[in-house]
VEXDREN-2710 file (C-alpha; in Angstrom, 1 decimal):
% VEXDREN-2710
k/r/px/py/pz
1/UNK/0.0/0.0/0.0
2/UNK/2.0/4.0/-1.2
3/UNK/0.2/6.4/0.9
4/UNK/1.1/9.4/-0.8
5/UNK/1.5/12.6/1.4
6/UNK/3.7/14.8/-1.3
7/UNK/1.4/16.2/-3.4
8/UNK/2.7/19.9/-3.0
9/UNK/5.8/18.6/-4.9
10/UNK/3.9/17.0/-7.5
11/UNK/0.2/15.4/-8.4
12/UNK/-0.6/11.9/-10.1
13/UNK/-2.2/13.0/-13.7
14/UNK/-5.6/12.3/-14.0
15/UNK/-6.6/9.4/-16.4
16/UNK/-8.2/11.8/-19.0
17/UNK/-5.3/13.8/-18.2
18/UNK/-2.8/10.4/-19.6
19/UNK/-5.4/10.3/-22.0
20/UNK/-4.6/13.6/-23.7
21/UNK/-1.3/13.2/-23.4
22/UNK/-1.0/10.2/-25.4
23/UNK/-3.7/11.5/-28.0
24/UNK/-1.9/14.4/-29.0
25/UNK/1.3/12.9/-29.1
26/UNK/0.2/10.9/-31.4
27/UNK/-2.4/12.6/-33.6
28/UNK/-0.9/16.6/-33.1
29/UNK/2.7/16.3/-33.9
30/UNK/2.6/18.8/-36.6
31/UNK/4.2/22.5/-36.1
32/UNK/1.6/24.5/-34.5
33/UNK/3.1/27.0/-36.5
34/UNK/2.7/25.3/-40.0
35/UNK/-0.1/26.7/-42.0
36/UNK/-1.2/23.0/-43.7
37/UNK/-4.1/21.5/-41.6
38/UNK/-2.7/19.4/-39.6
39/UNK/-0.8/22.1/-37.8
40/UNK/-3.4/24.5/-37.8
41/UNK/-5.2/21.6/-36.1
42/UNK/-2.2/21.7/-33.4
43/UNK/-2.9/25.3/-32.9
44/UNK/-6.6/25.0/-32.2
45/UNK/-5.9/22.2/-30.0
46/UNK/-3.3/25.0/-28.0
47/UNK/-6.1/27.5/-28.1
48/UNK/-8.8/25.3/-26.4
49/UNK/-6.2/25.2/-23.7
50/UNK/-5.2/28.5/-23.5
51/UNK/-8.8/29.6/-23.1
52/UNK/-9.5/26.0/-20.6
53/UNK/-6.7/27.6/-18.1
54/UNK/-8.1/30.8/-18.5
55/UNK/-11.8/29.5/-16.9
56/UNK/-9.8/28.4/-14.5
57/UNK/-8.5/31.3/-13.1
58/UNK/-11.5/33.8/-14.5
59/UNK/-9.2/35.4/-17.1
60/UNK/-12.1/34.6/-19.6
61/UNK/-14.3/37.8/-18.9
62/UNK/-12.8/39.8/-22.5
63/UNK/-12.9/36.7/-24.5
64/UNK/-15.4/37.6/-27.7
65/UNK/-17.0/33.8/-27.6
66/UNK/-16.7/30.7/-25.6
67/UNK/-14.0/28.8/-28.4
68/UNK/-11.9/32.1/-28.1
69/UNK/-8.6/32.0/-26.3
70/UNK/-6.8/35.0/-24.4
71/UNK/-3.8/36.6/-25.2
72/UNK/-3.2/36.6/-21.3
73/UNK/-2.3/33.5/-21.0
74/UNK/1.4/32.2/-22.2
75/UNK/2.6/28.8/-21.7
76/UNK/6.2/27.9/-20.5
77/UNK/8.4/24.9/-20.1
78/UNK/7.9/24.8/-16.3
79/UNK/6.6/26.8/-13.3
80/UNK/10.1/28.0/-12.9
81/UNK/10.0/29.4/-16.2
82/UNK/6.9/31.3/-15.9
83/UNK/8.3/32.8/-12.7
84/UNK/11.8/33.9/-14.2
85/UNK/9.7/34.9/-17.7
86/UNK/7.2/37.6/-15.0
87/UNK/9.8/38.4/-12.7
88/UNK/12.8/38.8/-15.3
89/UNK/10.8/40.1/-18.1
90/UNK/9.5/43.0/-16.2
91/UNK/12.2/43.9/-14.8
92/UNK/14.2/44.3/-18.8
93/UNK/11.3/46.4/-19.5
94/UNK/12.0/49.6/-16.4
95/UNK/14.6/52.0/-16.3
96/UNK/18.1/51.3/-13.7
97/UNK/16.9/52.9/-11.0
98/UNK/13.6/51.1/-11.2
99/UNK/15.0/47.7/-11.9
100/UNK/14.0/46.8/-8.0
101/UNK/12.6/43.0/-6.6
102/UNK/10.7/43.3/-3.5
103/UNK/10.8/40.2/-2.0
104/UNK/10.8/38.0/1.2
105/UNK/12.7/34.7/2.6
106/UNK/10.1/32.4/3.0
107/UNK/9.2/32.4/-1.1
108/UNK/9.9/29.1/-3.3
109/UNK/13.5/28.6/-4.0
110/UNK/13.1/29.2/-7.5
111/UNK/12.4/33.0/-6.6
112/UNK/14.7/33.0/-3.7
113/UNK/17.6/31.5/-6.0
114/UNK/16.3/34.1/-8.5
115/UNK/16.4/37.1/-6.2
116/UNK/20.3/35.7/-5.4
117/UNK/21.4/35.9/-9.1
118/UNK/19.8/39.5/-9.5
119/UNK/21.7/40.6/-6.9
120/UNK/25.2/38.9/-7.2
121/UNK/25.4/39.7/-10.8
122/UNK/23.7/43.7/-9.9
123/UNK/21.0/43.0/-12.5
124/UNK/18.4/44.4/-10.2
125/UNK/18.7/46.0/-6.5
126/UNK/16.8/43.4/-4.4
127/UNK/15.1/44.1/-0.7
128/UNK/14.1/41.2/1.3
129/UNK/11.3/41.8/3.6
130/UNK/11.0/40.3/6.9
131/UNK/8.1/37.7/8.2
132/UNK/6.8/36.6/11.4
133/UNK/6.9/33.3/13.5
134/UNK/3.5/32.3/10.9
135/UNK/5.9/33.4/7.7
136/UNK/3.4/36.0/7.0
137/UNK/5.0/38.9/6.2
138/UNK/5.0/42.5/8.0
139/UNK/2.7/44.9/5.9
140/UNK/4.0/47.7/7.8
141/UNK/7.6/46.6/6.6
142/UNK/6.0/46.3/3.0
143/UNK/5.2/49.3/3.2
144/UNK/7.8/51.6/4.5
145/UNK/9.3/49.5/1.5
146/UNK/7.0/50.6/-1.2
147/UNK/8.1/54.0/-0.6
148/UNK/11.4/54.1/0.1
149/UNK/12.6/53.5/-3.4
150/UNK/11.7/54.0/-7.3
151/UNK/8.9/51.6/-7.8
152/UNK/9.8/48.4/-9.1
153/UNK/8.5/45.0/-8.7
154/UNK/6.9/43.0/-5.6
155/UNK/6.9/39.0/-6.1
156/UNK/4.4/37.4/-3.3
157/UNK/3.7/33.6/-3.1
158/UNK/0.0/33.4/-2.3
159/UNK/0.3/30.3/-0.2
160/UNK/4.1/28.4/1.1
161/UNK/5.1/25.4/-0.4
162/UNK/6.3/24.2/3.2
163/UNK/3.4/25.2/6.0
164/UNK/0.8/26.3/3.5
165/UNK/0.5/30.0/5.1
166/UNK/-1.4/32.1/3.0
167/UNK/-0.4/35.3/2.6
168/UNK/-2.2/38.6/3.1
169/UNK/-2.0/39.2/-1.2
170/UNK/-5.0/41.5/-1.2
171/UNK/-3.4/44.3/1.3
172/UNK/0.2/43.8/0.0
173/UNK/-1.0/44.0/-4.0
174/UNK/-3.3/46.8/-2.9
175/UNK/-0.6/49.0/-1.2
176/UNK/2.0/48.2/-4.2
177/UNK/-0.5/49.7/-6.6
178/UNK/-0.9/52.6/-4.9
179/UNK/2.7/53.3/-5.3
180/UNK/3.4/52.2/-8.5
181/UNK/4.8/49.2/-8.4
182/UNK/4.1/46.2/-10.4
183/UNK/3.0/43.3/-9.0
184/UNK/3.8/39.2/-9.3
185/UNK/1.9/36.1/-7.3
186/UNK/3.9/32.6/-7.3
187/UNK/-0.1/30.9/-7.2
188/UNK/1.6/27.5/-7.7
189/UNK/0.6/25.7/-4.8
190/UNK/-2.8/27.5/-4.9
191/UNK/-3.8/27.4/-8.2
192/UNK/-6.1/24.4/-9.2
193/UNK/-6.8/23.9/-5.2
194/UNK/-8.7/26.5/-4.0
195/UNK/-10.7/29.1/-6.3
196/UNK/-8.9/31.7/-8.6
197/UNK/-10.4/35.0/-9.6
198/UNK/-8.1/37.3/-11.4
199/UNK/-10.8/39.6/-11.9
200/UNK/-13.0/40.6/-8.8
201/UNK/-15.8/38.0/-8.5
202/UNK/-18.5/38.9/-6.3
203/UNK/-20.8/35.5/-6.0
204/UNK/-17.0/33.7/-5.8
205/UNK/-16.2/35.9/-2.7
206/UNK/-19.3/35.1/-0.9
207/UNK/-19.1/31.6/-1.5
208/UNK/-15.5/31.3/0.4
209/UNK/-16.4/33.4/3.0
210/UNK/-19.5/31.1/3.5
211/UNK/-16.9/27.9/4.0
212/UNK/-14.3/30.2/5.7
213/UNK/-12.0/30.2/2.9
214/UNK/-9.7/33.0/1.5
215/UNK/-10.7/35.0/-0.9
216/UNK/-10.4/34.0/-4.3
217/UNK/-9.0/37.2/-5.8
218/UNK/-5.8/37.6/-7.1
219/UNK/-5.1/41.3/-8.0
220/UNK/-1.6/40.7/-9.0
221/UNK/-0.8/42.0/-12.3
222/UNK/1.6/38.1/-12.9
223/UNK/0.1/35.0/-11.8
224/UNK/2.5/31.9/-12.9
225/UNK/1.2/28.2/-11.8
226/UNK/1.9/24.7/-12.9
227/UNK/-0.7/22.3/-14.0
228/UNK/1.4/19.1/-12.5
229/UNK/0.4/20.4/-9.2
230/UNK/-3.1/20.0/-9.9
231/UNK/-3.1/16.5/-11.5
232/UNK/-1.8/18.0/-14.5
233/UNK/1.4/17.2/-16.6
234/UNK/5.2/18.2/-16.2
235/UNK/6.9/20.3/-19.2
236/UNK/4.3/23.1/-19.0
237/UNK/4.1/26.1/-17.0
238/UNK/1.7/29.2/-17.4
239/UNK/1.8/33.0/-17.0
240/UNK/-1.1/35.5/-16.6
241/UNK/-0.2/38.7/-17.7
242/UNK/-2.8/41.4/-17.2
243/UNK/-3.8/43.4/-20.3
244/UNK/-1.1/46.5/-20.0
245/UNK/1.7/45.0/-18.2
246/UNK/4.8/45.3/-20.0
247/UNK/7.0/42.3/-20.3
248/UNK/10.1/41.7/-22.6
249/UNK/10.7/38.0/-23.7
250/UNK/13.7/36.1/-22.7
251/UNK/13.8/34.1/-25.5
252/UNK/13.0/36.4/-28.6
253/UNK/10.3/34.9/-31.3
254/UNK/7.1/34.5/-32.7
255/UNK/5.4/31.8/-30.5
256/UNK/2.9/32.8/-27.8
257/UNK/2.4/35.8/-28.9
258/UNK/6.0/36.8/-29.1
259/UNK/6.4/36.3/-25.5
260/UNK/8.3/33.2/-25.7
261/UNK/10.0/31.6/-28.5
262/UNK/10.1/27.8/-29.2
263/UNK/7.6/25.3/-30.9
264/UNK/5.1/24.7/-28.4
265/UNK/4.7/21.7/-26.7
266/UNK/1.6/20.3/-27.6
267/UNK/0.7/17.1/-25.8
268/UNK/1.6/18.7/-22.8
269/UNK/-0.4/21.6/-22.7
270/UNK/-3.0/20.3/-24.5
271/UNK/-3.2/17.8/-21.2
272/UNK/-3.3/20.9/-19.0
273/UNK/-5.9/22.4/-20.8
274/UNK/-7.7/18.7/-19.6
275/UNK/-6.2/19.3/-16.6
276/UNK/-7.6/22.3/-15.8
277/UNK/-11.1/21.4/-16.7
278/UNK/-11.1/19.5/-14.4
279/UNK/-9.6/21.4/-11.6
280/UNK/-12.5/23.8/-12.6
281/UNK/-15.1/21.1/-12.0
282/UNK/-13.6/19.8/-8.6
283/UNK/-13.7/23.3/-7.5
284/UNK/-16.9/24.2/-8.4
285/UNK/-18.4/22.1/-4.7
286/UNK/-16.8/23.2/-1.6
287/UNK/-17.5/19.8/0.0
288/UNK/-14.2/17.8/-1.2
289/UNK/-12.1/20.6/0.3
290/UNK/-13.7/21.0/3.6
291/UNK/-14.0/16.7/3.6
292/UNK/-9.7/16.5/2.8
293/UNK/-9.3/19.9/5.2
294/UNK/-10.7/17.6/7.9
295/UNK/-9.1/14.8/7.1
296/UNK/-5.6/17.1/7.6
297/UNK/-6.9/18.5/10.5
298/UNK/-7.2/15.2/12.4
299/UNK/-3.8/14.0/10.9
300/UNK/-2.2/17.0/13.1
301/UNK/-4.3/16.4/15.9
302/UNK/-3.4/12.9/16.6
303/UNK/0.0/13.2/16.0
304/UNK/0.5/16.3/18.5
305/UNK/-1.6/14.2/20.8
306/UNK/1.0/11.8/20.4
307/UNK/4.0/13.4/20.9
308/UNK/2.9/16.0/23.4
309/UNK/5.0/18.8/24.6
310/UNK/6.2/16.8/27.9
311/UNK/7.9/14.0/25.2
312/UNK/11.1/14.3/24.4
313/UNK/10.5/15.3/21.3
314/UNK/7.1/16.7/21.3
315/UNK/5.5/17.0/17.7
316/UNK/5.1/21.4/16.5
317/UNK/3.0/22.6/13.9
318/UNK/4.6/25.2/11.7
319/UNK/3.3/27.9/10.2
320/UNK/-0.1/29.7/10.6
321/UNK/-2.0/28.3/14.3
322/UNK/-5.5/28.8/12.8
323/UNK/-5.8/26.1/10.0
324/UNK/-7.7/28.7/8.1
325/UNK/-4.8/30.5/7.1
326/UNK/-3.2/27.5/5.7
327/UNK/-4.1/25.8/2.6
328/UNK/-6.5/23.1/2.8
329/UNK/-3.6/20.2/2.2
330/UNK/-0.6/21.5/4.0
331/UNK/0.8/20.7/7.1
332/UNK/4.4/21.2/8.3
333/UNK/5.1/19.3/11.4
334/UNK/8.2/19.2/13.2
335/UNK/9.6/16.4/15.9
336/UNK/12.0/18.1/18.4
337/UNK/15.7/17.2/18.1
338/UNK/14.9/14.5/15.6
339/UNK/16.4/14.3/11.9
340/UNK/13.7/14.7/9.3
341/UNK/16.2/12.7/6.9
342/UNK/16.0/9.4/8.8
343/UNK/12.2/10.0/9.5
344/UNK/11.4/10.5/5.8
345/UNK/13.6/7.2/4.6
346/UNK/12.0/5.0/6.7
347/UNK/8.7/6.2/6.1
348/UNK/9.5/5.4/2.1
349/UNK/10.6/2.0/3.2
350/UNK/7.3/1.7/4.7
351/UNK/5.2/3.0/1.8
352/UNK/4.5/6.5/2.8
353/UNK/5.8/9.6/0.9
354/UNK/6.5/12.6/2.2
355/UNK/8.4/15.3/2.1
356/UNK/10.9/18.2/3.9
357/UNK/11.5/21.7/2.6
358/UNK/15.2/21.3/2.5
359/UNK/18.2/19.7/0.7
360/UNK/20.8/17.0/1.2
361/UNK/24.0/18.4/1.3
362/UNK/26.8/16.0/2.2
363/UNK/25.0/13.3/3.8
364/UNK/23.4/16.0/6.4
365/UNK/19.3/17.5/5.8
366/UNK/20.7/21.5/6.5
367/UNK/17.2/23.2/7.8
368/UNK/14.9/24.6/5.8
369/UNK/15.7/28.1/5.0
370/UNK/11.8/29.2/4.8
371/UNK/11.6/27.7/8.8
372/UNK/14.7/29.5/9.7
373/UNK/13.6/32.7/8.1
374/UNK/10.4/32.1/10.8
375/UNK/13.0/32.2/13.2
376/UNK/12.2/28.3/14.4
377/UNK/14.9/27.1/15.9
378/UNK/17.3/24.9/14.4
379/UNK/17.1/22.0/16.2
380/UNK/12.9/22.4/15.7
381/UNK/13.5/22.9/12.1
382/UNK/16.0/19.6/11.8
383/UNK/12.9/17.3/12.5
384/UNK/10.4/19.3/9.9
385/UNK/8.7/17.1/7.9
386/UNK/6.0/18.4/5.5
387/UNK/2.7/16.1/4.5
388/UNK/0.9/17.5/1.8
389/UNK/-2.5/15.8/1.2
390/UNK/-4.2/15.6/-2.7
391/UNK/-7.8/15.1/-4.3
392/UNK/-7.6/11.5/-3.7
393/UNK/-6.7/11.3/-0.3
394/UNK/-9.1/9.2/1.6
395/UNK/-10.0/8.9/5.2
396/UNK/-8.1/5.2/5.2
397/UNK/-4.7/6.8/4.3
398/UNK/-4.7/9.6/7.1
399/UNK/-5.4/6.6/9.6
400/UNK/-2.8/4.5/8.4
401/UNK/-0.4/7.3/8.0
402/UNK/-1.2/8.4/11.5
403/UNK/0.2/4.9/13.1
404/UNK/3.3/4.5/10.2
405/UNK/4.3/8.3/11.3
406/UNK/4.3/7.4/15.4
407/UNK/5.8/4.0/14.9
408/UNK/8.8/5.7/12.9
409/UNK/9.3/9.0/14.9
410/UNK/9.4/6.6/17.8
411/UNK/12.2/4.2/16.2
412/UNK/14.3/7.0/15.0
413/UNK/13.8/8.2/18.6
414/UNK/15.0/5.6/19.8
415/UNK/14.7/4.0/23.6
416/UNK/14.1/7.2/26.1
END
């Protein structure tokens, strides 16, 4: 039995997901770009896409009919890509003193790595705001930011990666417009799990507040995501760009609407166009979300209750106290003094996958650098492990899970 508790690093593709895939491997293979029928078939089959992940994310509003596809929308190779194409390309487009990244260190690595290189090779000044002991970050920092320099551009992840904190996007986005800046969401690990609305959405907005979810509304003017994270396929990222926001490619051409050159990749995103169908669909009912928020919410429980704060190393949830603020999936739970390496191997041995947000490095897990940033200490942050539930994820897997995690934490423990 694989109990499979990783799904923030990737999803299992859906069977008419596969299905896709496979079709238009086989049947589109033709240049998207050729004008014979069979690759103007191609295209059409990348346009139904383009405007499938716009539904998704209500970037449809302008469209002239329901077969039409926005400009809006441009498809990468990756997640990654989309970020450097919205974070990079922007900044190309503003004069020196404006070429500034607002950032923070609890964003994804491929921003924080990003942000690095900017400032190493003095492409762009970069300012790192601080966060709290929840990894939310300090509005009244952010602000004092805003207008302290030459606006530039603010990069915000809505939700983490590692504790699922959601991020206060509405007040930071809000205040950057007002002084100019331009703004970028990282929506990867929220996109395709809880409700998107690039556009303000009224009926949207009451129906989370109703189930005592975030808002929907992303007012960012970039929102990048990638479909594997939502049952989707690898080898595709996206990137909404807001009608005015001016971007230069990295990669000079004609493809997607001259914002990023190379033949398209048509299996793939004609799969995430399937993909996020679907993600529409399963969004559309609140009920599966509050059912698997449950079913994280009693995985944390029981293993707290097990490893109370009088063990010797007493279990911590990291990140946001009030589940609320956390994405539905996400928990980030740390065992005192304990090595989340030798926690996470034997737990593979044993069928269940999860996950820590750090990286071997000679033999030794080094701590994550988001928990640090939260300023938990390092020998918390050592036994972090994150467990990221999916769609999927039933009430039988959470039970299990619950007894694999305690017998494990308690070998690696060791007698006491």
């Amino acid at each position: 039995m694989i109990i499979d508790l990783d799904h923030n690093a990737t999803t299992r593709p859906e069977p008419a997901v596969l299905a896709a895939l496979a079709d238009a491997a086989e049947r589109l293979y033709h240049n998207p770009s050729s004008v014979h029928r069979a690759g103007q078939d191609a295209r059409h089959a990348i346009e139904l896409a383009r405007a499938a992940v716009a539904r998704l994310i209500g970037a449809d509003r302008s469209l002239s009919g329901p077969r039409s596809a926005p400009k809006s929308i441009v498809f990468t190779a990756s997640g990654t890509e989309a970020i450097h194409l919205a974070i990079r390309g922007v900044l190309d487009t503003l004069p020196p003193n404006r070429r500034h990244l607002l950032t923070n260190p609890v964003e994804h690595a491929a921003i924080r790595e990003l942000a690095t290189h900017l400032a190493e090779s003095a492409a762009a000044a970069v300012t790192t705001l601080p966060v709290d002991g929840q990894g939310l970050i300090d509005l009244d920092a952010l602000q004092r930011a805003l207008t302290s320099t030459p606006p530039g551009i603010l990069t915000l992840q809505w939700c983490n990666n590692e504790t699922g904190a959601i991020q206060p996007i509405t007040q930071a986005f809000a205040l950057a417009r007002q002084h100019g800046w331009i703004t970028h969401c990282d929506g990867t690990q929220w996109v395709g799990k809880l409700p998107t609305r690039v556009h303000p959405d009224p009926q949207a907005e009451a129906l989370a507040a109703a189930h005592h979810e975030a808002s929907p509304h992303c007012p960012a003017d970039l929102l990048t995501f990638a479909p594997h994270k939502f049952h989707g396929p690898k080898g595709v990222g996206v990137l909404y760009l807001r009608p005015g926001t001016p971007l230069r490619p990295l990669m000079p051409g004609t493809q997607e609407n001259a914002r990023r050159a190379g033949t398209e990749n048509t299996p793939a995103i004609v799969a995430a166009g399937v993909a996020a169908d679907l993600a529409d669909r399963w969004l559309a009912d609140p009920a599966p979300r509050t059912a698997q928020a449950a079913l994280r919410d009693e995985l944390e429980q029981q293993l707290l209750a097990r490893f109370p704060s009088q063990h010797a190393h007493p279990a911590r949830i990291l990140g946001p106290a009030s589940p609320q603020q956390r994405i539905w999936n996400t928990t980030s739970i740390a065992f005192t003094a304990l090595e989340a390496e030798a926690i996470l191997l034997a737990l593979s041995e044993r069928g269940l996958y999860a996950s820590a947000g750090a990286a071997c490095s000679s033999g030794s897990l080094e701590p994550s650098p988001v928990l640090l940033a939260m300023g938990i200490p390092a020998p918390v942050a050592h036994g972090a492990i994150r467990l990221s539930l999916g769609r999927h994820t039933t009430a039988d897997d959470i039970t299990a899970a619950i007894d694999l995690i305690t017998q494990v934490v308690e070998r690696v423990a060791g007698p006491t």
